[in-house]
C-alpha distance (Angstrom), angle and dihedral (degrees) to the residues before:
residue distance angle dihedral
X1 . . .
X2 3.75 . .
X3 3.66 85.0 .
X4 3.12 89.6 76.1
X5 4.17 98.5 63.5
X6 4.34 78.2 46.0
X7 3.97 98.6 58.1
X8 3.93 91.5 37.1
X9 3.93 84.2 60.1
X10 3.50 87.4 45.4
X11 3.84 100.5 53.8
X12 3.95 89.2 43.3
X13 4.53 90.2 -108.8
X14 3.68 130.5 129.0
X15 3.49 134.4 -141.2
X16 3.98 86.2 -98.7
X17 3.08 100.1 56.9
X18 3.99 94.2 52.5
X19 3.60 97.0 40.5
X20 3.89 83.7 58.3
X21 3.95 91.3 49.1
X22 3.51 95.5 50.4
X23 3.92 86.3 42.4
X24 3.82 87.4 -126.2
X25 4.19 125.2 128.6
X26 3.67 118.1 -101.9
X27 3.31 98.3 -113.9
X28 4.48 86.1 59.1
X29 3.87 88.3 55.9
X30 4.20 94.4 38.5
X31 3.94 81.9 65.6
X32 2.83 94.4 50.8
X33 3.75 92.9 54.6
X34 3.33 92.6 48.2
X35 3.99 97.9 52.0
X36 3.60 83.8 -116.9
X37 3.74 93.7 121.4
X38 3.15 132.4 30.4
X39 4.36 115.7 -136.3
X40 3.71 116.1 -127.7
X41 3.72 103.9 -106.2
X42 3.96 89.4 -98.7
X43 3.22 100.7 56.4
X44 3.83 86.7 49.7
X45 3.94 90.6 62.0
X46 4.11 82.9 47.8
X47 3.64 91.4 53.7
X48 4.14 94.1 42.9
X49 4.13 90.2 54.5
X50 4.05 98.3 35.5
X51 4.54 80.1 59.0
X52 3.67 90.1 32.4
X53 3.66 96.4 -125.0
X54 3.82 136.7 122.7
X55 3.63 110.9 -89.7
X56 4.09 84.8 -124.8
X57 3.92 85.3 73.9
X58 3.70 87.5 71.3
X59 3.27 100.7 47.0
X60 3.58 98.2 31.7
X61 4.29 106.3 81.1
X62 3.84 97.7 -156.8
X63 3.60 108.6 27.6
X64 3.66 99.2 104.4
């Protein structure tokens, strides 16, 4: 999932502000970041729409 610490770069977001999107702690999403953690495959679809990309872009190491 370190994709996902790439695209929130990308679209200009922090970890904060996603964590309070998906209505999860900081710490959740930071793992998340860090490919610590792995998100259930719902909150993966969550994350995808909330940066308004395909959920292949997280998944997907050089697609962006």
């Amino acid at each position: 999932m370190n994709r996902i610490k790439k695209i929130l770069e990308v679209k200009g977001m922090s970890q904060t502000d996603l964590a309070h999107r998906l209505g999860k702690s900081f710490n959740t999403v930071n793992l998340y970041a860090a490919n610590k953690v792995q998100p259930p495959l719902p909150v993966l679809y969550q994350i995808a729409d909330i940066l308004k990309v395909d959920v292949r872009d997280l998944l997907i190491p050089n697609k962006m």
